[in-house]
N, C-alpha and C positions, 0 to 999 in steps of 0.2 A: 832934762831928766827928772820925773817925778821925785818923789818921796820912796814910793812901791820900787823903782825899778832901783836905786840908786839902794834900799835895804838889801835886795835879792840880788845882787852883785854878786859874787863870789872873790875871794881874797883878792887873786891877782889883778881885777877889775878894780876894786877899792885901792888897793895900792896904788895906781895908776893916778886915779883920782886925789889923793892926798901928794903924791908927789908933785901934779900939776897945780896942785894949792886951791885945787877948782872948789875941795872939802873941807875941813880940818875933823880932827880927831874928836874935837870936845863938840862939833856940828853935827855926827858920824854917830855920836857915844849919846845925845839927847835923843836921835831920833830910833836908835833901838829902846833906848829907855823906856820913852813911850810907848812903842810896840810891846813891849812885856807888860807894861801895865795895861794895855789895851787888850790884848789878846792873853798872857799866859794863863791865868788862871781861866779863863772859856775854855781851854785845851787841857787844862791842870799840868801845865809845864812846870812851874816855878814854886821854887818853894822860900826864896829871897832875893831879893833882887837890891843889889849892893850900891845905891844910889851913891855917896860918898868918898867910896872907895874908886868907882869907875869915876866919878866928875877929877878925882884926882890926880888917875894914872892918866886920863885921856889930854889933862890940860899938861900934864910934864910931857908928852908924845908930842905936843904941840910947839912946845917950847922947847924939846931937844932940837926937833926938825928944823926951827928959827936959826939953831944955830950951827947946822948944819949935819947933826949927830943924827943919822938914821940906822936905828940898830939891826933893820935887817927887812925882810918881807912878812913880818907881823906887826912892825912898828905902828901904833897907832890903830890896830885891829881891832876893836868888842867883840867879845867871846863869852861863856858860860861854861859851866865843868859840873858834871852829873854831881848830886848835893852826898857824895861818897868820899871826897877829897877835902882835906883838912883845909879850912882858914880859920885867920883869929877874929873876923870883922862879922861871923854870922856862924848859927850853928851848922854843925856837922849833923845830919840827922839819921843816915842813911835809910830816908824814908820810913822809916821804924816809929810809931810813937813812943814806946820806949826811950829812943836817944831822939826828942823834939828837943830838947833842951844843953845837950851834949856838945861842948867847944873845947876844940884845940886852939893853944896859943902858938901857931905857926902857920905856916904856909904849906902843904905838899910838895913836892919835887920839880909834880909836872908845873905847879903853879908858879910855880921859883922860875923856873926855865920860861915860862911864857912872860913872865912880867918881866924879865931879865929881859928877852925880845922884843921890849914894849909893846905886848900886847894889852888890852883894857879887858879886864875882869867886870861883865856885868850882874853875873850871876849864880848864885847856886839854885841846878833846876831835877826836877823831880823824877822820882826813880821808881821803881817796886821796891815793897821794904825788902831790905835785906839783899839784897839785890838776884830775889826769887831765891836763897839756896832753903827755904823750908817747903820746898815744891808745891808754890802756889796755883791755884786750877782755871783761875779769872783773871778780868781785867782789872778788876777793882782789889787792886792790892799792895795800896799805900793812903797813908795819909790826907793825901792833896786829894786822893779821888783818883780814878781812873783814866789814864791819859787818854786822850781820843786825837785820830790822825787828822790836821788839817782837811784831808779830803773830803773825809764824812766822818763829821763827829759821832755817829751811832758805833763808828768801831773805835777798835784798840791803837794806840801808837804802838804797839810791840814793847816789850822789857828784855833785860830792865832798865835800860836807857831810854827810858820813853821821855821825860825833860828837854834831854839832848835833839833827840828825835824832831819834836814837836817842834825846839823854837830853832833848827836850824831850817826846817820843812816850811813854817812859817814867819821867817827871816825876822825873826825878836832878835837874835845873836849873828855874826860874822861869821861862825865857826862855835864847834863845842868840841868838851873830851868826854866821851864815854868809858865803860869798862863791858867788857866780855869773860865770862866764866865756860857758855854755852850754847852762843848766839845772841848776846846782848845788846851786841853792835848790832849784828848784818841783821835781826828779824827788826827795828827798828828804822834800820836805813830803810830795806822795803818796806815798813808800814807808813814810813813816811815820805818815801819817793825823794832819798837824797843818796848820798853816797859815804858807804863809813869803811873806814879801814880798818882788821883788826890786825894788830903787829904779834911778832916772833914773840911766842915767850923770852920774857929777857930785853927788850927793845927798850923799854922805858920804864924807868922805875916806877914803884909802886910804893915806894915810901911816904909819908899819910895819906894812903889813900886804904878804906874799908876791907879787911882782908877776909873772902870770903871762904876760897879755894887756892892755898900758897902755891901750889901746884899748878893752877891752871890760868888763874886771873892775870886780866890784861888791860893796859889802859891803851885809848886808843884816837884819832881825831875823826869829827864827823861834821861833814861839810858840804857844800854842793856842785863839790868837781872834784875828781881824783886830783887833778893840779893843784887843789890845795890840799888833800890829807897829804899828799906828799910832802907840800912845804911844812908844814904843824907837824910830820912826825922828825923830819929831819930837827928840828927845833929842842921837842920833847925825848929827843933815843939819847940812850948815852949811859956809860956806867953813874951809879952812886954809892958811896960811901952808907948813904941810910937801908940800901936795899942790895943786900949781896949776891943778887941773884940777876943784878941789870947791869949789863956789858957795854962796850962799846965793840962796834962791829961794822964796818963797812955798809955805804949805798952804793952796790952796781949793778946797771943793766948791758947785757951782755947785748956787742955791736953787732948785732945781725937780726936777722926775723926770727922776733922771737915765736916758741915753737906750745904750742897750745893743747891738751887731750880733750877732748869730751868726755863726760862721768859715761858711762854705758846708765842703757833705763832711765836717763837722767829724768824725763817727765813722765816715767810711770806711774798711773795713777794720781797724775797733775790736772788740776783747772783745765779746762783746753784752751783758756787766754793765755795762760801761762805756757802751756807747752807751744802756742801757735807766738808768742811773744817770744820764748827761748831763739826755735825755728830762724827767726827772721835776725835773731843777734845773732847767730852763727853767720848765716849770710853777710852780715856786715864783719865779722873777723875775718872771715876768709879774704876779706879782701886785703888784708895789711897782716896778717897773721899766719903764722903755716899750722893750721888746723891738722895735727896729725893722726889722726884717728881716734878709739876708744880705750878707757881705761876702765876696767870692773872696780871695784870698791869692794877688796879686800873682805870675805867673809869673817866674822866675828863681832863679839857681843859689845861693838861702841856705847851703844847707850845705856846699857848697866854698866858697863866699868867707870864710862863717868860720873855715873848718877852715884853709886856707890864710895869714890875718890871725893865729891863734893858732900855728898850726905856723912863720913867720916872727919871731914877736915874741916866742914861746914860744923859741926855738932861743937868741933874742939875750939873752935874759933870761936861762938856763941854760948861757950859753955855754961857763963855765969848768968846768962838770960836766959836757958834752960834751966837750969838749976836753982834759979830762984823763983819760976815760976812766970818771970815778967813778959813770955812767950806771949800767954794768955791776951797779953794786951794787941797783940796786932791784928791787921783787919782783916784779910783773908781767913776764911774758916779754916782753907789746909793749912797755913801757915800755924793757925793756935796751937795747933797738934803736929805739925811735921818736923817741927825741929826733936820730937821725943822719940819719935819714929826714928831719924837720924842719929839720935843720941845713943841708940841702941844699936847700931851695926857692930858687929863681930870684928874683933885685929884683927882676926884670921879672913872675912871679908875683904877687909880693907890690903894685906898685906897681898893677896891672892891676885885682887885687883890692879895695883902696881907691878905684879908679877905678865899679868894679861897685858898689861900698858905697854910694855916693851917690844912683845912680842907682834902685838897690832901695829904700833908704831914701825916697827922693823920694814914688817908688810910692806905699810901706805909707802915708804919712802921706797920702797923697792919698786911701787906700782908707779912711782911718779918719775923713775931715775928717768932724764931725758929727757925733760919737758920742765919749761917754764913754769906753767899753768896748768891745773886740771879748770874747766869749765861747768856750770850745770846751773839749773834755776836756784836762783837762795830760799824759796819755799817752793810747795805744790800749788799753796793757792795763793788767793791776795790775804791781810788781814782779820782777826777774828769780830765779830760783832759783840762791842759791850753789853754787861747784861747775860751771858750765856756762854759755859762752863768752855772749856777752850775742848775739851773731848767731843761736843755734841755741835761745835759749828759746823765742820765740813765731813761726815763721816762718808762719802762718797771720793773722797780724794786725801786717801790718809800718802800718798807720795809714794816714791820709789826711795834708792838709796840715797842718803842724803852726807855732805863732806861736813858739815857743821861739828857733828862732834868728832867725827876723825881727824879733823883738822885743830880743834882743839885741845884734844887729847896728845895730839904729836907736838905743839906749840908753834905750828905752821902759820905764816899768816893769810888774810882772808881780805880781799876788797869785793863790795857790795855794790853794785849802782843801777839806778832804774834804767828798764830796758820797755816800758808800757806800760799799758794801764787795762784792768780786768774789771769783772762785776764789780756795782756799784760803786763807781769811780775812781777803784782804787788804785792804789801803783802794782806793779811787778816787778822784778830787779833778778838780776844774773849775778852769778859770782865767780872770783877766780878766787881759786886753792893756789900757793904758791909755796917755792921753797925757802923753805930756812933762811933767812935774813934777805929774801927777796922780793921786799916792797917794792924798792924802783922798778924789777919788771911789773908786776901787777900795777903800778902807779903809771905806769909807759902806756903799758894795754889798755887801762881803765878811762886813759888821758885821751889816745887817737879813737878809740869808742866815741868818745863824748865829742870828740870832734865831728867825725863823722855823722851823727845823730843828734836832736834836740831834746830828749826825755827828760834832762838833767838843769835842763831850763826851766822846766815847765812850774806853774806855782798853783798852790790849792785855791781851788773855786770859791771859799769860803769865808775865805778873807775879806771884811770890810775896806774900804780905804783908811790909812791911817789919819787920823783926824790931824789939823792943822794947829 
């Protein structure tokens, strides 16, 4: 086994290999090290990379295993966590030049819980600032630079987990955690042709982790096999004492075929890679799936009631960074001015909006009663090209309806996985809508997908060899 095939492993693959003692952790933990320094800043992944801290945790995964202590199926893992979650060994930044210098003396929750798993922490990797809530219009809108996907550097990795994106796409990391507001995971996973999962509101704390929308935000795993976001969420879910809004709640997938909708219009006004790439994954679900017909998507105004619940709670949240002006310093042009924009929504807005939240929500869960999964493509097209405003890349395929923010807004969860590949080499990816604390089905479905097809194998062309 190479270097190359032995990084692009996926968890349950590595595990294997650590248990056969064929690896160890601290062998496993050098050779992503080098990949991040080899690769993450050419993709603008990384915004620290925790040398000391990962040589540390990976030589104790080493030595517990000696003696026969294996904490579980992360044990001995290298991983990464969007630079939005609290550690005390490197700053917290959340991409903001503003907070470059900003540190907590702790850990996060999700980070507690992974290192608890013996997982190895290699690094904090690179985000949009803020994590996009001043409604940024480009790619170039953090610190590091603009993430570019493995595939073709000339485009975007997607936000605002673009970090995550990037070094799970180009196997720098084992696994990452992202967060999701409004597609932060899933437009990511497809700009970078891996597979992310975004959980229930409620699944996993969010105790120090950047708060951006109390209401919506989600932390989440991104990896490259539904077989593992499942393992990393099972790990990370669970109530906490720091975050009163994260429960513990059951993983079950119900013993029969599980039962599937299609979005209606789902590739209206899509790519025709895209639509002809959807196409051919339905073909493959039917085959182990009960594809049972179409679901419409609920009329009403999803993406202003989101935009409005984030630009209100987003303003409250930043307030002191608006109000003291130190907005000015970030590097998107909309960002200098959209948090003032934000700051200026109406209670009566804002109240009206949550008013509308209930009642769309009501809808979607009425439109889904019955079914495991809604299905549809995760975008219209492939990713945008860096360099040019996100409204002016594809004005030929603005999409049909789209579950991203309805699924958001309800706190539904969402798995993302490449289904092809479309203009200029980029990925495509499907997604399932699921209900309320219904990972394990979308984790099941996501799972016999990948079985059945190779898209989730596949690795970016652009990769050098990892030097020796």
């Amino acid at each position: 086994m190479t270097h190359d095939d032995l990084a692009f492993s996926d968890i349950v693959a590595l595990q294997r290999l650590l248990t056969a003692r064929t690896i160890s952790s601290v062998e496993l933990t050098e050779l992503y090290l080098k990949r991040l320094e080899q690769h993450g800043h050419v993709f603008n992944a990384v915004v620290t990379i925790l040398h000391d801290r990962a040589r540390r945790e990976a030589k104790r995964a080493d030595a517990e295993r000696a003696r026969g202590r294996v904490r579980g199926p992360l044990h001995g893992i290298p991983y990464g966590v969007k630079d939005l979650l609290a550690t005390p060994d490197a700053p917290t930044t959340w991409g903001a030049q503003p907070y470059r210098q900003q540190r907590f003396g702790f850990d996060a929750t999700v980070v507690k819980k992974l290192t608890a798993a013996g997982a190895v922490l290699l690094a904090k990797l690179a985000m949009v600032e803020l994590a996009g809530g001043f409604g940024y219009g480009a790619a170039d809108a953090s610190f590091t630079g603009p993430g570019r996907t493995p595939w073709n550097a000339n485009f975007w990795s997607g936000g605002s987990s673009s970090g995550p994106g990037i070094a799970v796409s180009a196997a720098l990391v084992g696994f990452a955690i992202g967060s999701e507001t409004s597609g932060s995971i899933l437009f990511p996973a497809t700009a970078c042709g891996i597979t992310g999962l975004r959980p229930t509101y409620g699944r996993v704390s969010r105790h120090g982790a950047m708060a951006l929308c109390w209401t919506l935000d989600k932390l989440g795993p991104m990896a490259r096999s539904a077989r593992d976001t499942d393992l990393i969420l099972r790990v990370i879910a669970g109530a906490d004492p720091g975050d009163p809004t994260a429960v513990d709640a059951p993983f079950a997938t119900p013993r029969r075929k599980l039962r599937v909708a299609v979005l209606k219009d789902a590739t209206k006004a899509s790519m025709p890679a895209v639509a002809a790439n959807f196409r051919a994954s339905l073909k493959v679900l039917g085959a182990f799936a009960d594809l049972a017909g179409e679901v419409a998507l609920p009329k009403g105004p999803w993406g202003p009631v989101v935009g409005t619940i984030v630009d209100a709670e987003g303003a409250a949240a930043f307030r002191d960074l608006i109000e003291s002006g130190r907005s000015r310093e970030l590097r998107d042009a909309d960002d200098k001015l959209g948090g003032y924009a934000a700051y200026a929504t109406p209670a009566v807005d804002y109240i009206d909006a949550l008013r509308q939240r209930t009642k769309l929500n009501a809808a979607l869960v009425k439109a889904m009663d019955g079914y495991d999964a809604v299905v549809s493509p995760t975008l219209p097209t492939v990713t945008y090209p860096v360099g040019l405003g996100f409204d002016k890349a594809y004005p030929k395929y603005p999409g049909g309806p789209s579950l991203i923010s309805p699924g958001n807004l309800a706190g539904l969860p969402a798995l993302a996985l490449p289904n092809g590949m479309g203009p200029s080499g980029l990925p495509t990816s499907l997604a399932f809508l699921g209900q309320a604390w219904g990972e394990a089905a979308l984790t099941a479905l996501g799972s016999r997908y990948q079985r059945e097809t190779a898209f989730h194998t596949k690795r970016p062309p652009m990769l050098p060899p990892t030097r020796a």
